[in-house]
TIMI-299715 format. One line per 3 residues: number of its first residue (from 1); their letters; for each residue x, y, z of N, C-alpha, C. Coordinates in steps of 0.05 Angstrom, whole numbers, plus 5000, padded with zeros to 4 digits. Each point is the difference from the previous one (the first is absolute). Example, Ala and Ser with C-alpha at 12.3 -4.5 7.8 and 13.67 -1.06 7.14 Angstrom:
# residues 2
1) as) 5264:4886:5156:4982:5024:5000:5018:5024:5000  4993:5021:4986:5016:5024:5001:4985:5022:5014
# end
This chain:
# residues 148
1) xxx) 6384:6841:7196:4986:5020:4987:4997:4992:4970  4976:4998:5003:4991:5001:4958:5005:5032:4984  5007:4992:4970:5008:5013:4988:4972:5001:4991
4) xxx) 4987:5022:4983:4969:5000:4983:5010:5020:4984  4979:4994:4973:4996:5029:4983:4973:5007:4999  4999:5024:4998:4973:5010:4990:4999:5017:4980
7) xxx) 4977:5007:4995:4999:5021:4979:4977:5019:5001  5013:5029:4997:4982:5025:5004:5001:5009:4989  4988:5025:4986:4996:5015:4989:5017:5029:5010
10) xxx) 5008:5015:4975:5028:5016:5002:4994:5021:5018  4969:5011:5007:4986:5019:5027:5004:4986:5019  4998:4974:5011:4995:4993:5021:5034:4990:5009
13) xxx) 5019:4994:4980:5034:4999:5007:5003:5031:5007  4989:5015:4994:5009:5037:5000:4994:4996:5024  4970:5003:5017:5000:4997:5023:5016:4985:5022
16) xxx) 5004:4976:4998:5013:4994:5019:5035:5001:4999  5006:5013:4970:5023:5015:5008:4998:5025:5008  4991:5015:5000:4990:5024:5022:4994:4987:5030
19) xxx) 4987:4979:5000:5006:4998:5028:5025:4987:5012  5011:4989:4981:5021:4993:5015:5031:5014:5005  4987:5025:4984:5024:5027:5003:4985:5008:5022
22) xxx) 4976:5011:5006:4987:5014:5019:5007:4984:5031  5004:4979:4993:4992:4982:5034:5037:4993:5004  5014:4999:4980:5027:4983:4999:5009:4979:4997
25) xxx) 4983:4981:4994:4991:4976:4992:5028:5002:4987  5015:4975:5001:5028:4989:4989:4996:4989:4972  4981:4982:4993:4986:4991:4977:4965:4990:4997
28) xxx) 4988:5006:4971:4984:4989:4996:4984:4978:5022  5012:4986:5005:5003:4973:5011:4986:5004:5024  5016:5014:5026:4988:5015:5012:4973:5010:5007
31) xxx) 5003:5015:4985:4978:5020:4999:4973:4980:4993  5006:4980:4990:4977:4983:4989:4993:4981:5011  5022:4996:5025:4998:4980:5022:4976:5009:5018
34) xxx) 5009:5033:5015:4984:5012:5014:4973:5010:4988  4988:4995:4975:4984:5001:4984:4977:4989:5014  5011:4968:4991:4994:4976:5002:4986:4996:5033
37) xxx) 5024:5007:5016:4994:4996:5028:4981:5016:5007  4994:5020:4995:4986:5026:5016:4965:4984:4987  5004:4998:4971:4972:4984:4995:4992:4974:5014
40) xxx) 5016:4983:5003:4990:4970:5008:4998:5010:5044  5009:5015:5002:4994:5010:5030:4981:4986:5006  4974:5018:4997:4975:5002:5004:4983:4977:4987
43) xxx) 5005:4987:4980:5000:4974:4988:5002:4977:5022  5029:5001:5003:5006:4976:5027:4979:5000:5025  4998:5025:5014:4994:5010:5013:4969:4983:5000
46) xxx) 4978:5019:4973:4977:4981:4999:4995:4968:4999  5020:4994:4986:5003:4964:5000:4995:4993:5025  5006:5011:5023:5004:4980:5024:4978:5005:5014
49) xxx) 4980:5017:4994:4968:5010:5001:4997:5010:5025  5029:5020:4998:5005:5017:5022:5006:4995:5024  5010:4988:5002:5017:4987:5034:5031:4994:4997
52) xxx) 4999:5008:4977:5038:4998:5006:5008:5026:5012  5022:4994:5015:5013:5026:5014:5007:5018:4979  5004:5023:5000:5015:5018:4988:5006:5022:5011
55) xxx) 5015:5023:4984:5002:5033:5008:4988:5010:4979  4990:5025:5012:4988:5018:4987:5014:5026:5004  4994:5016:4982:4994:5028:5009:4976:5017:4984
58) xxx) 4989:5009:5020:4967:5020:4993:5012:5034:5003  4997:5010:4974:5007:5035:5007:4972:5006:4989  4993:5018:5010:4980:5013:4993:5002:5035:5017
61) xxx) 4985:5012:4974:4998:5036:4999:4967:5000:5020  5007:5022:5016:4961:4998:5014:4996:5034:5010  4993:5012:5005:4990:5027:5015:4989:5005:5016
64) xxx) 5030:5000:5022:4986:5000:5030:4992:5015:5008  4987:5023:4986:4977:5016:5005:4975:4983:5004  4985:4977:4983:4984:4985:4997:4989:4994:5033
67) xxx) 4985:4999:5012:4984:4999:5022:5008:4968:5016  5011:5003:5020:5003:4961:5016:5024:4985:4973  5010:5009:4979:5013:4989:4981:5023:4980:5014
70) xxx) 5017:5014:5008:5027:4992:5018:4979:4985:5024  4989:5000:5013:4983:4980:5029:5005:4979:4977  4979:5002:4979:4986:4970:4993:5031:4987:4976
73) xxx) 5013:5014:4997:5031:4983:4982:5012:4996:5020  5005:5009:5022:5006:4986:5022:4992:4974:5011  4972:5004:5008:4982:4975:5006:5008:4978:4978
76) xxx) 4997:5000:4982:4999:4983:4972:5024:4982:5003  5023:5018:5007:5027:4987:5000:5001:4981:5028  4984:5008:5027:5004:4983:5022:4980:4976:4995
79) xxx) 4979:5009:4989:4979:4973:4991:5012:4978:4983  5028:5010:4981:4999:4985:4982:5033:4982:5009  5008:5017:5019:5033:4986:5011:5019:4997:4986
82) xxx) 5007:5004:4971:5017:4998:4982:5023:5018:4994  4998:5025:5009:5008:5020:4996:5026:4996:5028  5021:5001:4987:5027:5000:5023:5020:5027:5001
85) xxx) 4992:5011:4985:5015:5024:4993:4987:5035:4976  4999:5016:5016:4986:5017:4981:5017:5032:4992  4992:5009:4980:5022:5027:5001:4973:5019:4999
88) xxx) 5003:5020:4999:4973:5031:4997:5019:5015:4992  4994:5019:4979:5013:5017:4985:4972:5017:4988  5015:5033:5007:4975:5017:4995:5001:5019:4980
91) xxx) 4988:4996:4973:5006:5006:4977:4993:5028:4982  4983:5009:5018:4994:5020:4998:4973:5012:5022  4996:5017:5000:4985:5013:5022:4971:4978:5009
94) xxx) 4992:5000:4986:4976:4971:5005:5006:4959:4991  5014:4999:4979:5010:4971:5002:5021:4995:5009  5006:4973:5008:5015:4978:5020:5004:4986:4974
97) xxx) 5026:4991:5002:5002:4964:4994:5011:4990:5017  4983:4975:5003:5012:4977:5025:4998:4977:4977  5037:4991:5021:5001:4976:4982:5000:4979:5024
100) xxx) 4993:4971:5002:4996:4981:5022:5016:4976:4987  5010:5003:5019:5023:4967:4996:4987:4979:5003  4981:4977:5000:4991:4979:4996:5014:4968:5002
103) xxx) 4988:4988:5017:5009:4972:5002:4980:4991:5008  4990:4970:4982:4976:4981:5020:4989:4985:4964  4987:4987:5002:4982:4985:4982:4988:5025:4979
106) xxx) 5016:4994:4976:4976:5020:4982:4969:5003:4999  4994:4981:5012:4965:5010:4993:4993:5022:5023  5016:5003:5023:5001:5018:5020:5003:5020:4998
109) xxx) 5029:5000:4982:5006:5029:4993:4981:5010:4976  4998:4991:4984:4978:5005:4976:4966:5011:5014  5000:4989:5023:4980:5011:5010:5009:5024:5011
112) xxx) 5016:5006:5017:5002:5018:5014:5007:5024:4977  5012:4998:4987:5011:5020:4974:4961:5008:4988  4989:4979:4994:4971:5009:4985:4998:5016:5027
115) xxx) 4994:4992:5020:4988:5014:5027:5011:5031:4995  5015:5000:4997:5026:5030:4999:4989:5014:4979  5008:4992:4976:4997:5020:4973:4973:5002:5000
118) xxx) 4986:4988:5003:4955:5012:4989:4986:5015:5024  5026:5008:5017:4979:5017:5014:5009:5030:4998  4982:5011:5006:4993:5037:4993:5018:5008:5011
121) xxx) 5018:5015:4976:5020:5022:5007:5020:4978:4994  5002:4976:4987:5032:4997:4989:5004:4993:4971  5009:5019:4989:5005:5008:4972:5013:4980:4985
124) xxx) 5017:4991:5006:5016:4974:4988:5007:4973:5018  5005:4984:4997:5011:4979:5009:5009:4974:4983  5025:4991:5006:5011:4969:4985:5005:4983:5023
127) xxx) 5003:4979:4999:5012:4978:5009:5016:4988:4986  5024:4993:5010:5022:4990:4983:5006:4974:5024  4996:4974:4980:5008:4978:5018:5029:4992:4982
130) xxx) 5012:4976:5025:5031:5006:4996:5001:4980:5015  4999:4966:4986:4995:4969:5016:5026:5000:5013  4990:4982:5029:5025:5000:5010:5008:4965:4998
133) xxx) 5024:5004:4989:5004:4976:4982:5009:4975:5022  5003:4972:4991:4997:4977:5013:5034:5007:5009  5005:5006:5002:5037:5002:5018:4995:5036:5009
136) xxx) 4980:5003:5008:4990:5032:5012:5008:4993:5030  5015:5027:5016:5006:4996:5015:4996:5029:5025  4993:4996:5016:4991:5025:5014:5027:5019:5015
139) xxx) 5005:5021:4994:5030:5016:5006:5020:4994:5025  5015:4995:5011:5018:4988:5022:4977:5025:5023  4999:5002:5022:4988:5010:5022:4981:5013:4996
142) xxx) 4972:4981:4980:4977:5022:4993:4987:4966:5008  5001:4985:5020:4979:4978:5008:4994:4969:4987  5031:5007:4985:5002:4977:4978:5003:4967:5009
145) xxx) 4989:4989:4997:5009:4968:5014:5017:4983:4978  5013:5018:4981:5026:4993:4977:5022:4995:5007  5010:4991:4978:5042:5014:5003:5001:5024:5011
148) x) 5018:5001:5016:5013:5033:5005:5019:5006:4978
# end
């Protein structure tokens, strides 16, 4: 591990000591590691011009009042095969958030997430990629051809 200095400005040390009381962050250090990581994600991710494996997760808010809404975010997810895991949570009398667990080549999931969020009736949506690193290994009895 490299040691670095930087230098900020006395608002932007205020912030990330607020976040690092808010989150529990042990030190500075920390907090600026996962900074770092959460930015170069999606970075890495593009470099490889979308065919490196990764995980995702897609949450998005929608109103399943909206007409065929739930048919066609359904469809979207079998068309697109990435999705391995999903939660539904009902947030108030007309919106949902569903969040979808993701695995497969980012340009896949990046499609399937556009496919998701721009259609009628879903209010928000992110994609959060999360590389799965060169010593990535799939969980002991979930189909892994790894170490046990």
């Amino acid at each position: 591990m490299q040691r670095i200095t930087i230098t900020i400005d006395d608002a932007l040390l205020t912030a990330v000591d607020d976040l690092c009381a808010r989150r529990g962050y042990g030190s500075r250090s920390e907090a600026v590691r996962d900074i770092v990581r959460d930015a170069l994600a999606p970075v890495r991710a593009a470099e490889t011009g979308g065919s490196a494996a990764c995980y995702g997760a897609l949450s998005y808010v929608y109103s399943h009042g909206t007409r065929d809404l739930a048919r066609r975010l359904t469809g979207e997810g079998h068309e697109h095969g990435v999705s391995i895991a999903s939660l539904h949570v009902h947030l108030t009398h007309d919106a949902c958030l569903e969040v979808a667990v993701l695995r497969g080549p980012v340009a896949r999931m990046q499609s399937y997430a556009d496919a998701v969020v721009t259609q009628r009736g879903v209010r928000y949506g992110h994609l959060h990629l999360i590389p799965e690193g060169d010593d990535a290994r799939t969980h002991p009895g979930h189909g892994d051809d790894g170490p046990a």
